[in-house]
N, C-alpha and C positions, 0 to 999 in steps of 0.2 A: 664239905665238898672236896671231891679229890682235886688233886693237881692235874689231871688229866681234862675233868670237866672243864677247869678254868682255865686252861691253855685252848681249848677246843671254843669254848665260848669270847675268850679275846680275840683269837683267830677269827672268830665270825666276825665277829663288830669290826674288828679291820678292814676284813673285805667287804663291810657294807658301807664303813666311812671310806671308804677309796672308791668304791660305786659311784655314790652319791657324790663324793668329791671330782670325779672324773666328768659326770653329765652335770653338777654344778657350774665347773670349769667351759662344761661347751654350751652351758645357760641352756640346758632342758631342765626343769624342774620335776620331777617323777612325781609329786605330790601332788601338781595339780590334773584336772579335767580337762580336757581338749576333744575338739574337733578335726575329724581328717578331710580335708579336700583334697581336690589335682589338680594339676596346670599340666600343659602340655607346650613344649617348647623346643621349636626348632633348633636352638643350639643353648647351652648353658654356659658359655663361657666365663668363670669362675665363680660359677656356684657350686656351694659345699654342702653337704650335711651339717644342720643347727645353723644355717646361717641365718641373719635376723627376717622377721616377714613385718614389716609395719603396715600404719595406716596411718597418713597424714606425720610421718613422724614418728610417732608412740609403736613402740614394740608390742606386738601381740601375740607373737610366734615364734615357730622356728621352720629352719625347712627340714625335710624329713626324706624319706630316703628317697633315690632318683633311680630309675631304669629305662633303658631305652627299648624301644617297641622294637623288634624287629621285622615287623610289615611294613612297618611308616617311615622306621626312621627315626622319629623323633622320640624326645627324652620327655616320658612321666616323673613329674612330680609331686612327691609327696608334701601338703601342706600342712602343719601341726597348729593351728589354733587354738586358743582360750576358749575355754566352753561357753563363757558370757562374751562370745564377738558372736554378732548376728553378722551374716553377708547376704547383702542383697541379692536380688536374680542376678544371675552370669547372664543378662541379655543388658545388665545396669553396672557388672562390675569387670572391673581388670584389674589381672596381677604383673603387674609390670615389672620386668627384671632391670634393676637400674644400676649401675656402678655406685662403689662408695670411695674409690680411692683411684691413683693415678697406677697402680700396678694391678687394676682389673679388676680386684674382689664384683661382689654383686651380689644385690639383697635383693626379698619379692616386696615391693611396694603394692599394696592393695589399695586401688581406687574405686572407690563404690559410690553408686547411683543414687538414685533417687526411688527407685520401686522399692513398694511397700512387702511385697513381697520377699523372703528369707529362703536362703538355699538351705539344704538337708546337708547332713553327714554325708560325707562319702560325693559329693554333686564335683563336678568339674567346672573350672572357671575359667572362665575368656583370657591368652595371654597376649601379650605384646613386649616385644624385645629392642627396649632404648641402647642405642650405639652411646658406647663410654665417648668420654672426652676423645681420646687419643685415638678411636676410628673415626669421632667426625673430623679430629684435625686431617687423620691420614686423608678421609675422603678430600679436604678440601687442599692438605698439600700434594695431592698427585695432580693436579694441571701445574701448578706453582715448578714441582720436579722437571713435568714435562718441557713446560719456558725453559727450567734451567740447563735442561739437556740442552734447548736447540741453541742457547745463546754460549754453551760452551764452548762450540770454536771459536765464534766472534772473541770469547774470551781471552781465550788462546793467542788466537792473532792478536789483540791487542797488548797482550801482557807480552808475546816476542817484539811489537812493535818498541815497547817501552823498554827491554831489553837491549834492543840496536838502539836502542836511543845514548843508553849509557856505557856503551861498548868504546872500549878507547880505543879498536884498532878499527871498527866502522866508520867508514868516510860521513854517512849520517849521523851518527852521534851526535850529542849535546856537546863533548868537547870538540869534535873539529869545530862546530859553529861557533864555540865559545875561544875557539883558537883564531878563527877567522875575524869576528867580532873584533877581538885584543888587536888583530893584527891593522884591520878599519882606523881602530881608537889609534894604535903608532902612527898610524900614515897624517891621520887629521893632527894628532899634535906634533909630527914635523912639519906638516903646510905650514901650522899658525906655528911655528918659530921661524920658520922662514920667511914669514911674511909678519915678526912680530913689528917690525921697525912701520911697514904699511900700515896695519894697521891701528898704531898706535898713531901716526897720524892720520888717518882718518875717522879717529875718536877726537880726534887734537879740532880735526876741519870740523866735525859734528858740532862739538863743545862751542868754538868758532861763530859756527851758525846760528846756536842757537840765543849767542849769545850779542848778534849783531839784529835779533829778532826782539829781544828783549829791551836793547837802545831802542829801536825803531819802533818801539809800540804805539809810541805817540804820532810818528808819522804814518804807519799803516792806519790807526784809527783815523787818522784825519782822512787818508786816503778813501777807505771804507767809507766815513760820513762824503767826500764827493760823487761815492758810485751812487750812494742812496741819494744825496740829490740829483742825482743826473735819472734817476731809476724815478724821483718824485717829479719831475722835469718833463720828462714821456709821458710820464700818467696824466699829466693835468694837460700838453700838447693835444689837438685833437687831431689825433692821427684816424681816427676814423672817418672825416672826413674827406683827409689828405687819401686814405687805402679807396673811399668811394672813388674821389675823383680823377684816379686811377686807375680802378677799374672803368670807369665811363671813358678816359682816352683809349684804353686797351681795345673797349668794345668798339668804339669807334673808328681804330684805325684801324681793327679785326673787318669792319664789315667795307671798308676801301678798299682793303685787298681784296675782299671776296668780289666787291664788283668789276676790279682790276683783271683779276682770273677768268671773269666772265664775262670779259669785256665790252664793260659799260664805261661811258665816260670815252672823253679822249686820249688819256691815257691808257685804258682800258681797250680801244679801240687802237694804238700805237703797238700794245703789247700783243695781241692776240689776232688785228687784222696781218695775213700776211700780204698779202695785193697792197695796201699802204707800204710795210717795209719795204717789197721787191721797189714800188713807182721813188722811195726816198732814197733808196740805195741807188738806184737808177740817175733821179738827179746829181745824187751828192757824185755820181763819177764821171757824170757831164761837165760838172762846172770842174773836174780834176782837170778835164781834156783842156777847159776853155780857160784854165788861170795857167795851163802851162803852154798853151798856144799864146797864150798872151804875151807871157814872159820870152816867150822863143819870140815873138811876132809885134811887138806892139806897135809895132806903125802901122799895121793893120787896124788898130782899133782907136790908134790917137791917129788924128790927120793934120799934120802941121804944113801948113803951104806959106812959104817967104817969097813973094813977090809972084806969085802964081809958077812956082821953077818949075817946066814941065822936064827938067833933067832927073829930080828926085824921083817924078812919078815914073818914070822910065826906069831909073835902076831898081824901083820894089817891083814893076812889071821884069824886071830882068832875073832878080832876086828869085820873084814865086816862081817862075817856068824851070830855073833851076834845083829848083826844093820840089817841083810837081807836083805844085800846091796853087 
């Protein structure tokens, strides 16, 4: 064999183990049978060619080439199967594009039915497009974003709150308060030195007391035991009787006056007839006139005659004509 054949004939087998090593590397096997299906899918986001196609798990496949329709829109895909995978009816199966990682890749998951019936080479199958992890988060972090937009001035203002709080030339800061505080605390421990001597005795009078409470405990108890007999003293007193029979004078003397008021009785008749008052007050100023005529006059009213003198009875006759009485 020349040298020519057998550089020619290495050169093949090279570029046939670099082939094979090439779609080895992107796990198509060229050696086996397969079946082609389609999927159709509104977006592919990070599917490849040869990416894996499972079922339940177990690799069956690869994906195979992708083009986008340009009526539709959407993106054909090419499915590469094992020749021994049956797939159910596409009215029983989905190729579900599912995420495999946190940076998007995506594999065709195939989920099949229950019909007994087997799709053909070449048949199209029902897809559906699972949101990776990091769209459902996104989904669920945009209201989460939105809260945090609106509570970010509230933020704001609170973080410059906290700010003037520890501002040392802010009249509200935590040090003027903490300078004002110190300054409270100097004020009260000059009061109490100024007033240490006072108070030190009147720990001294306390101490004092309590210690003239402690002599006396025997005569306070004693004392205490005469409240309690004075307190068992009442109790056994029948003061219930004594509160009856004071209520019954109360009532009793309640219904005097009432017939006093409404005058009954002669007392009753004293206080309310006025024709009685007027005729008493009447007398009582008759006998005023008649005890002081008396006193002015009483030989008027006493008549003392010594030997029959008709000279006396002449000068009280002489007496009245000049009184014109």
């Amino acid at each position: 064999m020349t040298n020519q054949a057998k550089v020619g004939i290495f050169t093949f087998v090279t570029i046939a183990i670099f082939i094979l090593g090439f779609y080895f590397l992107k796990g198509t096997n060229l050696f086996v049978r397969k079946n082609v299906y389609y999927a159709v899918y509104d977006r592919v986001d990070g599917l490849y060619k040869s990416n894996l196609i499972e079922v339940n798990g177990f690799p069956v496949g690869r994906v195979g080439t992708m083009q986008r329709n340009p009526e539709t829109g959407k993106i054909v895909v090419e499915l590469d199967l094992d020749k021994n995978v049956k797939v159910p009816n596409s009215d029983s199966t989905v190729a579900l594009l599912v995420a495999t990682d946190f940076l998007g890749s995506k594999k065709v998951s195939l989920v099949f039915g229950d019909s007994k019936e087997y799709m053909n080479d070449g048949d199209t199958i029902s897809t559906l497009f699972k949101k990776d992890i990091t769209e459902q988060l996104g989904s669920q972090i945009d209201p989460i974003m939105i809260d945090v937009k609106r509570m970010l001035p509230k933020l704001d203002s609170a973080v410059g709150g906290i700010r003037l709080m520890f501002d040392v030339n802010d009249p509200r800061s935590i040090y003027t308060t903490l300078g004002k505080v110190n300054k409270a605390i100097d004020g009260v421990n000059g009061i109490l030195a100024a007033n240490n001597n006072t108070i030190k005795l009147t720990l001294e009078n306390l101490q004092s007391f309590t210690d003239n409470l402690k002599k006396n405990n025997d005569k306070i108890t004693h004392l205490l035991g005469n409240v309690d007999n004075l307190s068992d003293s009442l109790k056994q007193a029948d003061l219930k009787a004594t509160i009856e029979n004071l209520n019954a004078t109360v009532t009793q003397l309640r219904t005097m006056l009432t017939g006093i008021n409404e005058g009954k009785g002669t007392l009753g008749k004293v206080v309310k007839n006025d024709e009685l008052y007027a005729k008493v007050d009447s007398a009582i100023g008759n006998l005023n006139v008649l005890l002081k005529d008396v006193k002015a006059r009483p030989y008027r009213y006493i008549s003392i005659n010594v030997l029959g003198s008709k000279k006396a009875e002449k000068r009280r006759a002489l007496k009245d004509n000049e009184t014109g009485k």
